[in-house]
C-alpha positions in Angstrom: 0.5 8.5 0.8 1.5 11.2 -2.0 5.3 11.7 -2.5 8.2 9.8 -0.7 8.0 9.1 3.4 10.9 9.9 5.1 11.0 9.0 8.7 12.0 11.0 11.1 13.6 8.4 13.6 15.6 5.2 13.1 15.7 2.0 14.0 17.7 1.9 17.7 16.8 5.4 18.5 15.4 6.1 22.0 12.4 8.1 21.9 9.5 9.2 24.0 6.4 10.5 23.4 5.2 13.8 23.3 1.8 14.0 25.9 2.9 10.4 28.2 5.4 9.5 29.9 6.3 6.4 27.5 10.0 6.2 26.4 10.8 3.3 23.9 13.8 2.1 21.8 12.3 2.1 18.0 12.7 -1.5 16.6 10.8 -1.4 13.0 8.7 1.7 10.7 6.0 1.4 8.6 6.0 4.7 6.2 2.3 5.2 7.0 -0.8 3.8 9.1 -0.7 -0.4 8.0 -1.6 -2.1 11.3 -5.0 -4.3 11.1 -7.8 -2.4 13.2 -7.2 -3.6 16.5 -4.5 -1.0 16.5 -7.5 1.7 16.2 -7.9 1.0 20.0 -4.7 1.2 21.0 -2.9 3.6 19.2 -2.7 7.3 20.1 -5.9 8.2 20.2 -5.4 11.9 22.0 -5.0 14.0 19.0 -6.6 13.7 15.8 -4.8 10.8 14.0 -3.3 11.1 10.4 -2.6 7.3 8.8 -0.4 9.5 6.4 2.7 9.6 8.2 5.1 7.3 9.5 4.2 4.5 12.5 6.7 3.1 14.5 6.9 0.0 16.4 8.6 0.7 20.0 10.0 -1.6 22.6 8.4 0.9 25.2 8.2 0.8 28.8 6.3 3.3 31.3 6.5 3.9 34.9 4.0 0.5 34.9 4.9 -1.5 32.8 7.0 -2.7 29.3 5.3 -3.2 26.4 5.3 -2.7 22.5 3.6 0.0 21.2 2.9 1.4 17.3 2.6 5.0 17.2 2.6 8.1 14.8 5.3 10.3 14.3 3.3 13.3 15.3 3.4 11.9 18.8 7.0 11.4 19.1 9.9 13.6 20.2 13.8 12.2 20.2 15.1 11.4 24.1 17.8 12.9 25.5 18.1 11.5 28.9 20.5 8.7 28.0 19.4 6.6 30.2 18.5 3.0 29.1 15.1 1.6 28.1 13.6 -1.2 30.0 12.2 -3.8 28.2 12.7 -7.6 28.7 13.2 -8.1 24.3 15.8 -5.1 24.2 18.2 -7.8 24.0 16.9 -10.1 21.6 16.8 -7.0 18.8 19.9 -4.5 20.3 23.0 -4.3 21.3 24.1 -1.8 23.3 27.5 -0.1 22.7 30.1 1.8 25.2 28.4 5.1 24.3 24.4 3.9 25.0 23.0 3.4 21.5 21.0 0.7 20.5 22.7 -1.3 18.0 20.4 -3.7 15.6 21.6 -7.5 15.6 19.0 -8.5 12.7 16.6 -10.2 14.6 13.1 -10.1 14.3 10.7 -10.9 17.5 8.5 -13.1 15.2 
């Protein structure tokens, strides 16, 4: 990637995506496309994908399901719902404080 990445969204922040109903607390960024390629299956796949542009790793959940997900930034929009993410590792990673936000406690899942 040309020039300095900046992303867009932090680590904590609740986001959701822009075409699925996928909401997810962000818990790591990589400033462009690094995964191996058995992320090319599972990544977001409905739009033409740029690897130039920042990936984030989310503790998501759907209407189905929790999961962990790594998608581009063109896909994601901030949340303003304020209501809380479901995921079973939110607490390993977060905190959350009086006002909602997902606080980092310096833990990695690995």
């Amino acid at each position: 990637m040309s020039g300095n990445c900046v992303a867009k969204f932090a680590i904590g922040q609740v986001i959701r995506h822009r075409f699925y109903e996928v909401r997810g607390v962000v818990f790591d960024v990589d400033p462009e496309f690094c995964e191996r390629e058995r992320w090319q299956s599972t990544v977001d796949v409905d739009r033409e994908l740029r690897k130039d542009q920042p990936f984030y790793y989310l503790l998501a959940n759907s209407e189905q399901f929790p999961f962990i997900a790594y998608v581009p930034e063109q896909s994601l929009v901030e949340d303003s719902s304020d209501e809380p993410v479901n995921h079973p590792q939110i607490g390993e990673l977060f905190e959350q404080d009086d006002d909602g936000r997902y606080r980092y406690r310096g833990k990695l899942i690995n």
